[in-house]
N, C-alpha and C positions, 0 to 999 in steps of 0.2 A: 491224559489219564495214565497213573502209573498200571505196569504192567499188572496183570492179574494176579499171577503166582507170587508174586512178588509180598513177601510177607513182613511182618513188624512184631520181635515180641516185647510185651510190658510186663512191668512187675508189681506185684500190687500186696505192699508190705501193711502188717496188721499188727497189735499187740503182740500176741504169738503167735503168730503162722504168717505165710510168703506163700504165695500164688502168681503164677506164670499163663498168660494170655496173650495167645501168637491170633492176628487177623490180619487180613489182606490190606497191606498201605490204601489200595484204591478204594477198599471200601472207607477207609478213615478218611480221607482225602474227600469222598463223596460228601461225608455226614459233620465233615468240619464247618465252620463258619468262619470267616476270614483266614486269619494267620494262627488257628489253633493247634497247639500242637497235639499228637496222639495222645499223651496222657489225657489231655483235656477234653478230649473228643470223647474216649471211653471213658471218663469222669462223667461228663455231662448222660452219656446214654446209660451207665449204671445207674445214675442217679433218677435218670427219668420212669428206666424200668423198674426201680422197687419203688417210686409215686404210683405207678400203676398199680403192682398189685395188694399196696395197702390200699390204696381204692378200693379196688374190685372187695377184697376183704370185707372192708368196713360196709360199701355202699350196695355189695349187688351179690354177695351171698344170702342162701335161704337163710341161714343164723343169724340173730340177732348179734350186734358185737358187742365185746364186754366193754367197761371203760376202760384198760391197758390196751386193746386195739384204736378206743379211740382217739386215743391219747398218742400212742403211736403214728397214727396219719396224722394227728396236727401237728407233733414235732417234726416228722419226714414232708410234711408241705409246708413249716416254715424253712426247714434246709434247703425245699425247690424253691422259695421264692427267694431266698438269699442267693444263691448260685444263678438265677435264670433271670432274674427282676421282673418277674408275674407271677401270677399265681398260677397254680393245675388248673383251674379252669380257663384261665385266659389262654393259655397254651396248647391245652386240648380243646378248646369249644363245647366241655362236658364238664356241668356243676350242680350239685346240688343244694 
């Protein structure tokens, strides 16, 4: 295990804006899957974390959702199934 303090920053380039995200090599290291490298690693947990919460959005607020939000989770869970090769529910164990 690499050291704890031991840190990694990424860059994470956009149309117009640039964002910088420093985390602990070991936690990257933990949440990799074979030979992934850091970007791919916070690639894949970015991606996983906004499947989540257009979920929770769409499927488990009091609101009813509009069609732009639902339409929204199916384009961001066809992105997850293209990057991950399953679906949200096969991955989480939570479908509806």
């Amino acid at each position: 295990m690499a050291d704890p303090s031991e840190t990694v920053t990424l860059t994470i380039d956009g149309d117009d804006a640039t964002d910088e995200l420093t985390v602990p090599v070991a936690l990257v290291d933990l949440l990799a899957e074979g030979d992934q490298s850091a970007p791919e690693v916070v690639g894949d947990v970015a991606l996983f974390g906004m499947a989540q919460r257009i979920h929770a959005t769409v499927h488990h607020s009091q609101e009813e959702p509009g069609e732009d939000l639902q339409e929204l989770e199916e384009v961001t869970t066809d992105l997850f199934e293209e990057r991950f090769g399953m679906t949200y529910g096969e991955a989480t164990g939570h479908s509806h």
